[in-house]
C-alpha positions in Angstrom: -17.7 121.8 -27.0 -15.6 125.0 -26.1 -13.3 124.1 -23.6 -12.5 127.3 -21.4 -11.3 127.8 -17.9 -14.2 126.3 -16.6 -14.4 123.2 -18.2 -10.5 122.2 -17.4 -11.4 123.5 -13.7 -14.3 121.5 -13.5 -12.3 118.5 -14.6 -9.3 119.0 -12.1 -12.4 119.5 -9.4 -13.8 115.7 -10.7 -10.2 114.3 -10.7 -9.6 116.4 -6.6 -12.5 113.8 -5.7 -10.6 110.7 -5.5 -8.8 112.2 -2.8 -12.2 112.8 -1.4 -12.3 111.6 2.7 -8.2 110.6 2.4 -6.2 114.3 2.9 -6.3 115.2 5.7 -5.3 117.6 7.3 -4.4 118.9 4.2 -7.4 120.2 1.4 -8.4 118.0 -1.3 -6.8 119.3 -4.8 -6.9 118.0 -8.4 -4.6 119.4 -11.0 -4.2 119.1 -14.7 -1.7 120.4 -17.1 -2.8 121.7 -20.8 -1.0 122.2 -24.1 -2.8 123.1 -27.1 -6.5 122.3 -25.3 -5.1 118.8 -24.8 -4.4 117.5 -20.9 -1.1 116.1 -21.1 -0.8 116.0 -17.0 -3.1 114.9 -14.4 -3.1 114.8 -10.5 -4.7 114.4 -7.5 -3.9 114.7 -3.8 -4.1 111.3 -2.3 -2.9 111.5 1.4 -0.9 113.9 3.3 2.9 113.5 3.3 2.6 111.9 -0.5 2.9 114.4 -3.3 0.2 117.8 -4.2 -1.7 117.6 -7.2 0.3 120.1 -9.1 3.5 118.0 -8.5 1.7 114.4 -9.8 0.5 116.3 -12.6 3.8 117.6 -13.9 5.4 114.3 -13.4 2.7 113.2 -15.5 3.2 115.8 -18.1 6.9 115.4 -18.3 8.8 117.9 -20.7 5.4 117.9 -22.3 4.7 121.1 -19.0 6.9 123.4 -20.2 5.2 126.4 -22.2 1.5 124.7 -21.4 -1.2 125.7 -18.6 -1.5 124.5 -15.1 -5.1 124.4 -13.6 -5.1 123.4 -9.9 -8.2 123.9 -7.9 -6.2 125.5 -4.9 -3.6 127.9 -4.8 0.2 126.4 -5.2 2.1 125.9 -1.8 5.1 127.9 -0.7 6.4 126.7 2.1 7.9 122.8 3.8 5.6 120.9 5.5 5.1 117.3 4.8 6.3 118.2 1.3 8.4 120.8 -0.4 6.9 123.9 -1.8 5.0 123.5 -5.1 5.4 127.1 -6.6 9.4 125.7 -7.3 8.5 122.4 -9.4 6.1 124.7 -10.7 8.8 127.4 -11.6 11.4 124.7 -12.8 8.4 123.0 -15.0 8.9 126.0 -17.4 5.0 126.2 -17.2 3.5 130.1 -18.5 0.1 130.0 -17.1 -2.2 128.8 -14.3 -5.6 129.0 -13.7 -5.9 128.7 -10.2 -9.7 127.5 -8.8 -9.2 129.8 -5.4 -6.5 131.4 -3.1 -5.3 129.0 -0.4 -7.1 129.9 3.0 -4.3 128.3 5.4 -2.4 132.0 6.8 1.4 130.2 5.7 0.5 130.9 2.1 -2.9 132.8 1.4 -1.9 134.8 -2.0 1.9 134.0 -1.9 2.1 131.1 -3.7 0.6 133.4 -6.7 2.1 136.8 -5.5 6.2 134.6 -6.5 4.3 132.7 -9.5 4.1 136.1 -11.0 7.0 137.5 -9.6 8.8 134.7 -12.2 6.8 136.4 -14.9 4.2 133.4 -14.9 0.6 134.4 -16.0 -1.9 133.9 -13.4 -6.2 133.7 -12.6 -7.7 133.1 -10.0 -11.7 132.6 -8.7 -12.7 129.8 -10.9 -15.8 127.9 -9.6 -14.8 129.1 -6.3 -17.9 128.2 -4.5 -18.1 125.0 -5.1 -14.6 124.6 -4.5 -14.9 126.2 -1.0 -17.8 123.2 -0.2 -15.2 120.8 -1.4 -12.8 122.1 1.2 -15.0 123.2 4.2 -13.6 121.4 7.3 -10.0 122.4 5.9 -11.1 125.8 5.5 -12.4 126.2 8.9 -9.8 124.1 10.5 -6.7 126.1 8.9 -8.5 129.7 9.9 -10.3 128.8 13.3 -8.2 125.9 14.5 -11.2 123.8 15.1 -12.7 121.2 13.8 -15.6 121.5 11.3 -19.0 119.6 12.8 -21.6 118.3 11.0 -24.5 116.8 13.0 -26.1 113.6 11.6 -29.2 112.5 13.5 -31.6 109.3 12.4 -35.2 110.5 14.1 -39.0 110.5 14.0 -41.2 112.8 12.7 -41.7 114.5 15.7 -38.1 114.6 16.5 -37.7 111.4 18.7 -34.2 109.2 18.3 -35.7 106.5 21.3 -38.9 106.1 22.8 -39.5 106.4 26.4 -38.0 103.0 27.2 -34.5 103.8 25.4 -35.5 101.4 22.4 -33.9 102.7 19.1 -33.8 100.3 16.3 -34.8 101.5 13.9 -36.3 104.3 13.3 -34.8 105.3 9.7 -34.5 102.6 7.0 -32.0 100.2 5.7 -31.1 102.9 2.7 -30.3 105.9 5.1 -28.5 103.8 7.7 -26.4 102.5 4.5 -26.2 106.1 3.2 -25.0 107.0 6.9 -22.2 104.6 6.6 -21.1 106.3 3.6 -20.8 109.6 5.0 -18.9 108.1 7.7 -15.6 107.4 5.3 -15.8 111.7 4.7 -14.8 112.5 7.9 -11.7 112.0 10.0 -13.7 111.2 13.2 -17.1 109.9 14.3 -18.3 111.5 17.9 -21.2 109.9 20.0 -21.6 111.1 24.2 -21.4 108.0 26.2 -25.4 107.5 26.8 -25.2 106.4 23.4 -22.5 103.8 23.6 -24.3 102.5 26.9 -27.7 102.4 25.2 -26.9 101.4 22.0 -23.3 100.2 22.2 -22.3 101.0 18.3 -19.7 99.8 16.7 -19.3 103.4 14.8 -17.8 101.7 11.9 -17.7 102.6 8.0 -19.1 99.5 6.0 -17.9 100.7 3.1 -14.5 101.9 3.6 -10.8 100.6 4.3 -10.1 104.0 6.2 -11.8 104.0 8.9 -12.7 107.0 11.2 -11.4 107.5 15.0 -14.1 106.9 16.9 -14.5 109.6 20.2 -16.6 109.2 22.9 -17.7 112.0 25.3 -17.5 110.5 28.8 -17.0 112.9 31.5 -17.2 110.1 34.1 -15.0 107.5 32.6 -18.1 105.2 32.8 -18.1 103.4 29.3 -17.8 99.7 29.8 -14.2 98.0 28.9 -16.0 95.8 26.6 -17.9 97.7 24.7 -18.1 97.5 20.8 -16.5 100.6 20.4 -13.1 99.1 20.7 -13.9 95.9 18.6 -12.0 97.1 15.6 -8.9 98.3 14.8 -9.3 101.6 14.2 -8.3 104.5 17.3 -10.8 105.4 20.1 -10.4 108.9 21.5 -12.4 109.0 25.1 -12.6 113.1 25.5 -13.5 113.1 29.5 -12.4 115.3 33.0 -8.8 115.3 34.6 -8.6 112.9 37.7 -7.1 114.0 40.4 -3.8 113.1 41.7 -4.3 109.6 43.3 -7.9 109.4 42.5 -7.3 107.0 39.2 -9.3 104.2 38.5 -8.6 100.4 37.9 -11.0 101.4 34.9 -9.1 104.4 33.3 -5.8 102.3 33.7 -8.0 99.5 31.6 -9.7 101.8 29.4 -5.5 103.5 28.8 -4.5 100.5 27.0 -7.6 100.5 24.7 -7.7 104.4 24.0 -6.3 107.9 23.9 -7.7 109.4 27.2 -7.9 112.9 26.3 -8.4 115.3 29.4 -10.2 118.8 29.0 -11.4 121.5 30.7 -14.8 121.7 32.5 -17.6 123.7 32.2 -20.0 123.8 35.5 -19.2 120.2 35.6 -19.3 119.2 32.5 -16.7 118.6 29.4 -15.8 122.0 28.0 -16.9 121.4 24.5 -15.1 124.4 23.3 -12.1 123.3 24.9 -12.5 119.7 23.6 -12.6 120.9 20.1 -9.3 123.1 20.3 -7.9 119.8 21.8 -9.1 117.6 19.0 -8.0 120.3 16.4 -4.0 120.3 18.4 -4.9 116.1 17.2 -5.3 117.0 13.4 -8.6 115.8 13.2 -10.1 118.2 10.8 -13.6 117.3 10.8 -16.3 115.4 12.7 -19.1 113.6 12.0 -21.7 113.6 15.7 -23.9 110.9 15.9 -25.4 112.0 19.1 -26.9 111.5 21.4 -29.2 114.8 21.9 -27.7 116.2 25.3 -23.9 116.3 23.5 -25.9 117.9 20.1 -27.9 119.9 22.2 -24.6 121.1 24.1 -22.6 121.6 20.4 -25.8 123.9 19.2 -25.9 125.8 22.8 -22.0 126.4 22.3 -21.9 127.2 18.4 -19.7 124.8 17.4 -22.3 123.1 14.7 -21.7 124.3 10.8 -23.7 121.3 9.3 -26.6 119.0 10.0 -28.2 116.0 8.6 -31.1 114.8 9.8 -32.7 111.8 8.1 -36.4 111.5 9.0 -38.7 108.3 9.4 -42.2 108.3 8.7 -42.9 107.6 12.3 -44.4 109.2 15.6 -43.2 108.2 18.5 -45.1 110.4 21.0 -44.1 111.0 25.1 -42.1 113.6 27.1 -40.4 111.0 28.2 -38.7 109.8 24.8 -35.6 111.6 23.5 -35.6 114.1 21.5 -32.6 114.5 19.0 -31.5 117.9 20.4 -31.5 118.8 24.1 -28.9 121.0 25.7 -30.5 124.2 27.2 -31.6 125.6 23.8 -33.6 129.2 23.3 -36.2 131.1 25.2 -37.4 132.9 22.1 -38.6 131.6 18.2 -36.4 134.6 16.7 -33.2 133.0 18.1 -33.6 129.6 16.5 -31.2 128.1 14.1 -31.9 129.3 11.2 -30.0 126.9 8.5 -28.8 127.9 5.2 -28.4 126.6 1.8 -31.4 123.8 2.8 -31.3 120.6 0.3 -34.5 118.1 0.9 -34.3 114.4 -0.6 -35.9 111.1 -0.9 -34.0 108.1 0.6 -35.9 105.4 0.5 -39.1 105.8 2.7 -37.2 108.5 4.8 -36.0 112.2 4.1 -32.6 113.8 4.7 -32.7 117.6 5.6 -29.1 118.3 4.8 -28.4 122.0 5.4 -25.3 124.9 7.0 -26.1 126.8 10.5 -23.0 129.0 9.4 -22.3 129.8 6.0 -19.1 127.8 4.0 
């Protein structure tokens, strides 16, 4: 087997995915360190605030790092924030040479941490299975740049693109597997974002079966009318409710209620309505990095009027559901003409179960 650049990166990529769902706001990195074609130091980033990859892995390599090769799957940090700069450990290591996977997108360091690396006479490469690396780190990427979350849209509907029939009845349209495969997504992304039709219709728990972490759970509510009770706030983990400012004297019994059981989080409006743009700076100024909407089709159709979608997964049941009246998955105002659709990008097509997932980008990684 010839073990070049590649192959280490691809290995530090592999070991980066432990951190997987656990960083943020900060990316998701693996490094290792090599002497001789031998790793004798590995790391991953767990959680922000605890060490970067590249300082785990020469802790792991001891004196063993000086004169070897440090692959890292992002660019070394140069300046204090929850940690101190990486490029010094990396300096002190007496490392020679790192392979570095790409250059970090967040403005604070974007080709410095490489530009000092070599100003200390240490050999450095860069672009190493960049593009999957850039997937890896998608919401950071447009979160550090754009300072905005990244959205993905996940919707469970029929084949002719119904998520409830005429009478609001919703269970279930998709099988046991993609709901189960939906609950794993869930544990990817820092928050889980339903409008408040959903929560009265449905009344979700928005939980992640299969994780400890679980995801803040926001509600679009521009009328404060979610019910104090509802499941939503059955579990421990934080509820944002993202809804209108009150006017002075106007407050409720029910916001003072709904205060102690969530973050209220006031925005702008737009023609009387939440100012989605505006919510997402908001929830961005919160650190949450990515989100995971779960519907129902007036907020999706809202995101998708606004451009604030980059993803979308639709699972698909074998099922028509028929009627004007029944919901469709996507509402909002959408186009007037065929040539201004959504065109999506990078399309992947696969078999769960008796359903299909459509998993594709509306904007490009």
């Amino acid at each position: 087997m010839i073990r070049n650049h590649e192959y280490f990166m691809d290995l530090a990529f592999r070991l980066s995915l432990k951190g997987k769902g656990r960083t943020s706001p900060n990316p998701v990195v693996g490094a290792l360190v090599v002497k001789n074609g031998r790793i004798v130091g590995r790391g991953y980033h767990e959680k922000a605030g605890l060490p970067h990859a590249e300082a785990i892995a020469l802790d792991d390599a001891g004196v063993k790092a000086n004169g070897a090769t440090l692959y890292v799957t992002l660019e070394p940090c140069t300046h204090f924030g929850r940690t101190p700069p990486c490029v010094d450990k990396i300096i002190k290591s007496g490392i020679k040479k790192i392979i570095v996977g790409m250059i970090d997108p967040n403005p604070l360091n974007n080709g410095k941490g490489i530009q000092i690396l070599r100003q200390e006479k240490i050999k450095v490469e860069v672009g190493f299975l960049e593009e999957k690396l850039r997937k890896l780190n998608e919401a950071f990427i447009k979160y550090i740049t754009r300072k905005i979350p990244f959205v993905a849209v996940k919707v469970g509907q029929s084949l002719d693109g119904k998520i409830a029939t005429r009478t609001g009845d919703s269970k279930w349209i998709t099988s046991d597997r993609s709901r189960a495969y939906a609950h794993r997504l869930r544990s990817n992304y820092d928050a889980i974002m339903v409008g408040v039709n959903t929560i009265l219709r449905d009344n979700p728990k928005l939980d992640a079966w299969f994780s400890k972490k679980q995801p803040i759970k926001i509600v679009v509510d521009s009328q404060l009318s979610i019910h104090q009770e509802a499941s939503v706030f059955s579990h421990k983990s934080s509820v944002i409710i993202v809804t209108l400012p009150v006017k002075m004297g106007q407050e409720t019994e029910n916001k003072k209620i709904l205060a102690q059981k969530a973050k209220i989080l006031e925005v702008k409006e737009k023609t009387g309505q939440i100012n989605l743009k505006d919510m997402m700076k908001k929830l961005a100024q919160l650190e949450i990095t990515n989100i995971l909407v779960e519907g129902g089709g007036t907020l999706i159709g809202g995101l998708f009027d606004e451009g604030l979608v980059d993803k979308v997964l639709f699972f698909i049941g074998p099922k028509i559901i028929g009627g004007k009246e029944a919901i469709s998955s996507v509402m909002g105002r959408g186009i007037a003409r065929i040539d201004k659709a959504v065109k999506l990008k990078g399309v992947e097509l696969r078999r769960i179960g008796e359903d299909f997932l459509v998993e594709g980008y509306v904007k490009p990684v």
